[in-house]
C-alpha positions in Angstrom: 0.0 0.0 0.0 1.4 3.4 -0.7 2.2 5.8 2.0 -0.9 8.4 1.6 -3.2 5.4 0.9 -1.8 3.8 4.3 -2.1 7.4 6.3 -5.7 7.7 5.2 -6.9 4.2 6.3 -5.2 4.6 9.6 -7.1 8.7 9.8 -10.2 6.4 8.5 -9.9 4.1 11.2 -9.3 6.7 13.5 -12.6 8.3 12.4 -14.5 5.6 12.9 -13.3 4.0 16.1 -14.3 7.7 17.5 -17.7 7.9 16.0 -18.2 3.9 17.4 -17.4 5.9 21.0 -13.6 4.3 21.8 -11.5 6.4 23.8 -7.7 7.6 24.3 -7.3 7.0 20.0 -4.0 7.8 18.8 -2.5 7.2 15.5 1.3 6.1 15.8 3.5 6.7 12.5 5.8 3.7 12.0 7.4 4.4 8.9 11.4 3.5 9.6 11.3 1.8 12.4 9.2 -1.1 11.8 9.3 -3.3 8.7 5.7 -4.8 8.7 3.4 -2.4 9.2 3.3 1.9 8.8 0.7 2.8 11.3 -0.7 1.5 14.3 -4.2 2.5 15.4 -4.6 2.5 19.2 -7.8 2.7 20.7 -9.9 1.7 24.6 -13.0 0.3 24.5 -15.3 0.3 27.5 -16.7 -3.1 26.8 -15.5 -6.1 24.8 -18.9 -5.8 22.5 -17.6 -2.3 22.0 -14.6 -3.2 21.1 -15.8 -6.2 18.8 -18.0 -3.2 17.1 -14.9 -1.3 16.3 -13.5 -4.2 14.7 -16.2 -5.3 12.7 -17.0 -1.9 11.4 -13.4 -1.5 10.5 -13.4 -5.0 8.4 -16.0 -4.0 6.7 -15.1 -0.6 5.9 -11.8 -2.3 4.4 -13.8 -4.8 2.6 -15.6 -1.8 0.9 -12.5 -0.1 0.3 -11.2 -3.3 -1.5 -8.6 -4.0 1.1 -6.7 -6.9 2.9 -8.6 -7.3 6.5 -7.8 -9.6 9.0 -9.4 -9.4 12.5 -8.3 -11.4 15.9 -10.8 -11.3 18.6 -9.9 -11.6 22.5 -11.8 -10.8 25.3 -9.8 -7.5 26.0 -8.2 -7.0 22.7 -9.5 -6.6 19.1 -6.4 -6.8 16.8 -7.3 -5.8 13.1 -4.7 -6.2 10.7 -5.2 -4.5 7.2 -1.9 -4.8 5.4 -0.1 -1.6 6.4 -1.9 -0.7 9.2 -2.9 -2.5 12.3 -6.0 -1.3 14.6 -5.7 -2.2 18.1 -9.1 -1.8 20.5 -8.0 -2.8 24.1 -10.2 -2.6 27.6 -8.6 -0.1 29.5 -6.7 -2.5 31.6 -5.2 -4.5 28.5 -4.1 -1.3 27.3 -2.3 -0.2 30.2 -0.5 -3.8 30.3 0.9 -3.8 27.2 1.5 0.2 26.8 2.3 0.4 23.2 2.3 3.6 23.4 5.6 3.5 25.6 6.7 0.8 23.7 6.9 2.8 20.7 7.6 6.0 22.2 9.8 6.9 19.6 7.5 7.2 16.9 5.9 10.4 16.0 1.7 10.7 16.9 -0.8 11.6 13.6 -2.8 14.6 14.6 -5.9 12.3 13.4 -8.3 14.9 14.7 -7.5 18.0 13.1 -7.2 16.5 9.8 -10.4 15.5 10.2 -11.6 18.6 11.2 -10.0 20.1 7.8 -10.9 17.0 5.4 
């Protein structure tokens, strides 16, 4: 996937995680420093249906958009994987476990949001 194509499905996801009510959603750019994937969506969900909702509406935005989708389901941690760019939905505990975030502190946050805003 190119790299605009990859930045607008990750702002997409972004988007709709938001308007599905997750929390705490933050884009991270991983262009250069990992060798898989370009974006990593990170998102809370109250609830494990929430978070199954997220997922599911991401898959089948992707399917619409004519893209490679992939979803793993665990009871605190929706993991959808669509080539490029990975959507993670955790519970607020999972999240706080495995602190990708801080694990990939390095890597510079998409201002999701405003672009939005301006789109």
């Amino acid at each position: 996937m190119q790299e605009p194509r990859a930045r607008a499905l990750a702002e997409s996801l972004a988007q709709l995680a938001d308007r599905k009510k997750a929390e705490d959603i933050v884009i991270l750019d991983l262009r250069g420093r990992h060798s898989l994937f370009d974006y990593f969506v990170i998102a809370t969900a109250q609830g494990e249906r929430q978070a199954q909702v997220v997922g599911e509406e991401a898959v089948r935005f992707a399917r619409q958009q004519g893209l490679s989708r992939h979803l793993e389901v665990a009871p605190d941690w929706v993991c959808g994987d669509f080539g490029d760019v990975v959507l993670h939905v955790f519970s607020p505990d999972a999240r706080r476990f495995y602190d990708l975030e801080h694990l990939w502190a390095d890597a510079p946050r998409v201002d999701w949001v405003n672009n939005a805003a301006t789109a």
